[in-house]
Every structure is written in C-alpha cells, then in structure tokens.
C-alpha positions in Angstrom: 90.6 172.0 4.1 92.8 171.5 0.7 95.2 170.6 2.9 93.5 167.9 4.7 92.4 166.6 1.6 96.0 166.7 -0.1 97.2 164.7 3.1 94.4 162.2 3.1 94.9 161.7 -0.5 98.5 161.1 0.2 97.8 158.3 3.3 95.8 156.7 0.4 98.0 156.7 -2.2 100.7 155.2 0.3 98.8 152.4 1.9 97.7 151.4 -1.5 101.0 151.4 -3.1 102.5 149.4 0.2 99.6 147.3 -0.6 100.5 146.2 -3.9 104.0 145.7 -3.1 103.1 143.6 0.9 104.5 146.2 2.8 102.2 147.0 5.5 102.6 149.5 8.1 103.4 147.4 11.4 100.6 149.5 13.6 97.9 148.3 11.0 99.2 144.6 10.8 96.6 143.1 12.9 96.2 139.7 11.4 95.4 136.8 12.8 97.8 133.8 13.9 95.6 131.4 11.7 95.5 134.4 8.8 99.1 134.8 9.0 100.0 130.7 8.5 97.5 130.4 5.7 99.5 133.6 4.1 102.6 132.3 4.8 101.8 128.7 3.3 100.5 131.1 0.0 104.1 132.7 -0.2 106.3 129.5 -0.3 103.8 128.2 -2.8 104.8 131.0 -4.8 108.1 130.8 -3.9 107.9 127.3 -5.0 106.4 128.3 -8.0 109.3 130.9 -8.9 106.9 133.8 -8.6 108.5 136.4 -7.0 105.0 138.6 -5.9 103.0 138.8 -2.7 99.7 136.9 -2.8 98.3 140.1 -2.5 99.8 141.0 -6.3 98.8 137.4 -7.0 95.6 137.7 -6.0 95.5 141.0 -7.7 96.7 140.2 -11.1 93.8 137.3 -11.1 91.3 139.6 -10.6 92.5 141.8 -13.1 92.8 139.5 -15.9 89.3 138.0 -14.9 87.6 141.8 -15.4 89.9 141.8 -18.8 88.5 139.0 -19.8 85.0 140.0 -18.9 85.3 143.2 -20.2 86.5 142.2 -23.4 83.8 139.1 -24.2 81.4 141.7 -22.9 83.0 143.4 -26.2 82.6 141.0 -28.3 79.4 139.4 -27.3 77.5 141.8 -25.6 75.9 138.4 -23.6 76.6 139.7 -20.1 76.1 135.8 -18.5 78.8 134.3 -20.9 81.0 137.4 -19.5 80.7 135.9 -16.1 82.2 132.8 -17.3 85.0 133.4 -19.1 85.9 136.1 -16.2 85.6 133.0 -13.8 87.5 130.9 -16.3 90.3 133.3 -17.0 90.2 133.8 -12.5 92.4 130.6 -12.4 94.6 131.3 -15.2 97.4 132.5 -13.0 96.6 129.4 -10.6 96.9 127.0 -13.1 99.4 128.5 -15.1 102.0 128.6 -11.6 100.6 125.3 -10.5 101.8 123.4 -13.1 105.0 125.2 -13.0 105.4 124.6 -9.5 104.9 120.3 -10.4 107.6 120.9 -13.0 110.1 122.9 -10.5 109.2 120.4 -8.1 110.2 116.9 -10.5 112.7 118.2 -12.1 114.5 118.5 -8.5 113.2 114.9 -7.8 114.4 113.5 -11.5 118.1 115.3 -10.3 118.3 112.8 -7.8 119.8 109.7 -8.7 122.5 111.7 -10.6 123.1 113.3 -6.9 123.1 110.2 -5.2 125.6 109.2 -7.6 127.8 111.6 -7.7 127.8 112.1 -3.6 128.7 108.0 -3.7 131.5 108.7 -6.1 132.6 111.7 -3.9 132.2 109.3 -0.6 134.5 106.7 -1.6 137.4 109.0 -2.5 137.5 109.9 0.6 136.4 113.0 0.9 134.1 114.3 3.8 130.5 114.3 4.0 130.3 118.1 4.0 132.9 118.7 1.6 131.2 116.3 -0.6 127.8 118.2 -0.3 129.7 121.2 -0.9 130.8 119.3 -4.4 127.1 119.1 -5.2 127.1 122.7 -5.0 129.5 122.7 -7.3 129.6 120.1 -10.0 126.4 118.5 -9.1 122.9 118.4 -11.0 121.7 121.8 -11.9 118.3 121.4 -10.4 120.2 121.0 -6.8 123.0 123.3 -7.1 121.4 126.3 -5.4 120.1 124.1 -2.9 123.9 123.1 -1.5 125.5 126.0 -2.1 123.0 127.1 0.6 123.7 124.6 2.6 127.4 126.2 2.3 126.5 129.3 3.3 124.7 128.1 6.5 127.3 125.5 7.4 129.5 128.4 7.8 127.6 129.8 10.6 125.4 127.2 11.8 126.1 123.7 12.7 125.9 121.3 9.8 123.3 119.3 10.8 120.8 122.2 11.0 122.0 123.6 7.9 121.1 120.2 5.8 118.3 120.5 7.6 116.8 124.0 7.0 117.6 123.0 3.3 115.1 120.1 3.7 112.4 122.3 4.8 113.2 124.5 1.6 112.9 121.3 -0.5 110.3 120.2 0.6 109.1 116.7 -1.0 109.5 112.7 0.4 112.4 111.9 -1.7 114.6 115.0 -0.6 113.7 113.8 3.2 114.7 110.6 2.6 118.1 111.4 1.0 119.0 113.8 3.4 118.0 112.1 6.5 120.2 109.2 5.7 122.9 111.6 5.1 122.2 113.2 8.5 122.8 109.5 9.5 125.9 109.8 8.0 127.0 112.8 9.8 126.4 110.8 13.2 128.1 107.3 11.8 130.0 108.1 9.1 130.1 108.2 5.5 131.1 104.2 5.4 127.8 103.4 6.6 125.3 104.8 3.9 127.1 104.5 0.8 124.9 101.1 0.3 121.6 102.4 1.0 122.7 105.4 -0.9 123.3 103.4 -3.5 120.1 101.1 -3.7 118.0 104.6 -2.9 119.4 106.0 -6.1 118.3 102.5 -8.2 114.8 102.9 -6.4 114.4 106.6 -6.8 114.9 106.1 -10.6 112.6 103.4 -10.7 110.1 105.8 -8.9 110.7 108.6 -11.8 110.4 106.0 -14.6 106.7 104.7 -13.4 105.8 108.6 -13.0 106.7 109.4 -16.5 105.3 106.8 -17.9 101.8 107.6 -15.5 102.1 110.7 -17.1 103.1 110.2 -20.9 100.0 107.8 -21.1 97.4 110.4 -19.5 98.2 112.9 -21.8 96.0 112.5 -24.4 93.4 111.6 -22.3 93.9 115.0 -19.9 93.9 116.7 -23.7 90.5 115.4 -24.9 88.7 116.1 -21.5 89.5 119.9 -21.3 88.8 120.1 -25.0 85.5 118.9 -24.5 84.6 121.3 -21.4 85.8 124.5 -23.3 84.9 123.6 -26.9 81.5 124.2 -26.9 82.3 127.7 -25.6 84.1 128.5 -28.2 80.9 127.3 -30.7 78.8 129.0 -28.7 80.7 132.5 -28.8 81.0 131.8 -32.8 77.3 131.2 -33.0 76.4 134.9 -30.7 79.0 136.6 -32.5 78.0 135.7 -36.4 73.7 135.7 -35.3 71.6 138.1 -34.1 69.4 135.8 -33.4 70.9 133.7 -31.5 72.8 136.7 -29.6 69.3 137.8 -28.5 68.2 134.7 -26.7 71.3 134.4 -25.0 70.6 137.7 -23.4 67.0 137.0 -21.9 66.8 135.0 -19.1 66.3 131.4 -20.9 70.0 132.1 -22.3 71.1 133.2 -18.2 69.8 129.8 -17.9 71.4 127.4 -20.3 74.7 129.3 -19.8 74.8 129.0 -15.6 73.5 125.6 -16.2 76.3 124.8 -18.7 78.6 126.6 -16.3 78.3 125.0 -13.6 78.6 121.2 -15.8 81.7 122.1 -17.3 83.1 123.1 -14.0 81.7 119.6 -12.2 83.6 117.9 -15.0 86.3 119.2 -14.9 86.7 119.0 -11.2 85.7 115.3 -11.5 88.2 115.0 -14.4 90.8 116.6 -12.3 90.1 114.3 -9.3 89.5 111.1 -11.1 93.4 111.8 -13.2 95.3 113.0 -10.4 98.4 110.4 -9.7 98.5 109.9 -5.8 101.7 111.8 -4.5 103.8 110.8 -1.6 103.2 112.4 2.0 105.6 113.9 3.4 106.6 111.8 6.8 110.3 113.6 7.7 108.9 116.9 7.7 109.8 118.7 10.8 106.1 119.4 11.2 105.0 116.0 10.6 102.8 114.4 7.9 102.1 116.9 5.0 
C-alpha cells in the first residue's frame, strides 16, 4: 500500500512539474484543434513579447501574484472585498506589463525601417545581389532587424530564398514588414533595378508614418497619465483611510462597505476600459499575411 502511494505520489509530482514547465505527456495531450490554435496564438504573443514561459507559467505567475496581492492587503486591511480588487488588479500585471513590451519590441522593429530601406538601396546600387544584400542587413544593418536576416541566412542555406524571406515575414509579423519584403520578393522575380525607387519612396513614407505615431503618442501621454491616476487614486485614499481608522475599517467590512467597494470596482474598471478604447490609436491590418487579414 506504501508503495502505491509512494508511486502515485511520484505520477503527481511528475505531471505537475511537466506542467509548469509545458511538457505534457503525448497520451494525455488530448486538446482540441480550436484549443490548440488559441494556445499557439498565446505562445507567439509571448514570443513576441520576449517572454520565454509557457502560458501555462504565464498564466500561473498571474495567479500567483493576484493571491500575493490579496493575501497581503488582506494583511494590511483586514477588508476582505478590497482584497478581491487589488487581487483582480494585480491579475493583469503580467498582461500589461508584457503587452506594452510587446508594442515597444514591435515599433522599435518598425522605427528600424527606413534605416533598412536605406541601407538595402545603398547595397542595391553597388551591385551587389539581393540576397547578399539582405545577408548585409544581417550584418551591418539596424540592430532591431539583425536577428531577423541572419535568419533568413540560415534558411536561405537550405530552403529556397523566397520561402526563407518569407517564413521571416511570418515571424515579423506587422504591415510595414509585409510591405518591404513583398516588394523585395518582387525583386527576386525582376530584379533588384526595379524596386530601388519604390524602395526608396517606401522608406520616405514609412518615416513619415513613424513621425505621426510619435507625435500621436507624445501628445496622449499626459492624458493616458491623469486617467489611470484617477481610477487607482481613490484606492490608495481609501486603503489610507481603513488602515489609520477603526472606524472606518469596520464599515468597510459589513455588507454596505462589500457594496460601495464592488460598485466602485466595477466603475473604475468601466473607465478604464472606456479610457483604453476611446485612446487607442487605430493600427494597421495586416493584408500580406499568408493567412489573410489580421
């Protein structure tokens, strides 16, 4: 019987650890086709993102710091509905947190271009080759793309060079990369001679593009600030106010304090959703895609 339960125990210990780290044993991988996309499409987010977890460890390490964050208001408080809040707030930490690093991954790529553009014109016109010219990029070329042609070198080696450029479009993944490198799979069919020029003006309008979005940006800023001080602010007054009265500590803890809290809860999160809705700059579908309009 010990021994039963020592092997159980082990099984257990296994599948959870292969858990954590998204190794699953192949006979209990039983998931879906639709499951398996939407898990996928989580992964190259996080790829994107330069996470390198599972969603699984995502998802776990939001969790956890939601209970921390419960736990330790819980602590400090002792108001079990303002617990539930901040353990919801601090749910979307991680979200947030590789979310906008994911936006700045993704434009600092996009700002790279026009020095690309450049640099692959200059490279053009001496002569060279389209592919050893992208294999320059690799090389000299913007940091932000480097990685991205030297692995279009190491599948030009064994694939063709069309499908090369174009597996590294899929791993790009925005409109402006689909654009460059679809006229420079143009150029691989007619020749260099006959895309420098649109190169060109595509470098002049992809700068242009930047500019406007930087600007969009700069002059939301203080705007974006003010609205998510004034949805966690009063929080922060209100945990001052529990934490330094008794009073006050005590009607937060009966239902009429469950009340205002969910109430104020759920406002906060209305605004800022609206906020986040009414602020977002439109982005640019992708039309190129190998999959179609994304």
């Amino acid at each position: 019987m010990r021994l039963l339960a020592g092997l159980c125990a082990g099984i257990f210990v296994y599948l959870s650890l292969g858990a954590l780290v998204g190794i699953t044993p192949r006979f209990l991988d039983r998931t879906p086709s639709g499951e398996r996309q939407r898990r996928d499409r989580a992964q190259d987010w996080l790829q994107q993102a330069g996470a390198d977890v599972t969603p699984l460890q995502f998802f776990a390490v939001s969790i956890g710091m939601a209970v921390f964050v419960a736990f330790l208001m819980q602590a400090l408080t002792g108001v079990l509905a303002l617990s539930f809040v901040a353990g919801g707030l601090a749910l979307w930490i991680p979200r947030s947190f590789y979310g906008r690093r994911r936006n700045k991954i993704a434009q600092e790529r996009i700002n790279a271009w026009p020095d690309a553009l450049r640099d692959l014109i200059a490279h053009l016109k001496s002569s060279m080759s389209v592919h050893a010219s992208l294999n320059e990029l690799g090389r000299s070329g913007p940091v932000a793309l480097r990685p991205y042609f030297n692995r279009y070198t190491g599948l030009a080696a064994t694939l063709d060079q069309r499908t090369a450029l174009e597996v590294v479009r899929e791993e790009l993944a925005d409109p402006v990369s689909d654009r460059v490198l679809e006229i420079i799979l143009v150029a691989f069919e007619q020749g260099s001679a006959v895309v420098v020029d649109i190169l060109a003006d595509l470098a002049e309008a992809t700068a242009g593009d930047i500019a406007l979005h930087e600007e969009i940006q700069t002059a939301q800023l203080e705007v974006r600030l003010e609205s998510r001080s004034a949805a966690v602010l009063p929080f922060f007054v209100l945990i001052m106010m529990i934490a330094t009265s008794d009073d006050y500590a005590e009607f937060y803890r009966s239902g009429a304090g469950w009340l205002v809290i969910g109430i104020g809860g759920i406002l906060c999160l209305l605004g800022l959703m609206s906020i986040g809705k009414l602020g977002r700059v439109p982005t640019e579908q992708r039309i190129l895609a190998s999959g179609g309009v994304v």
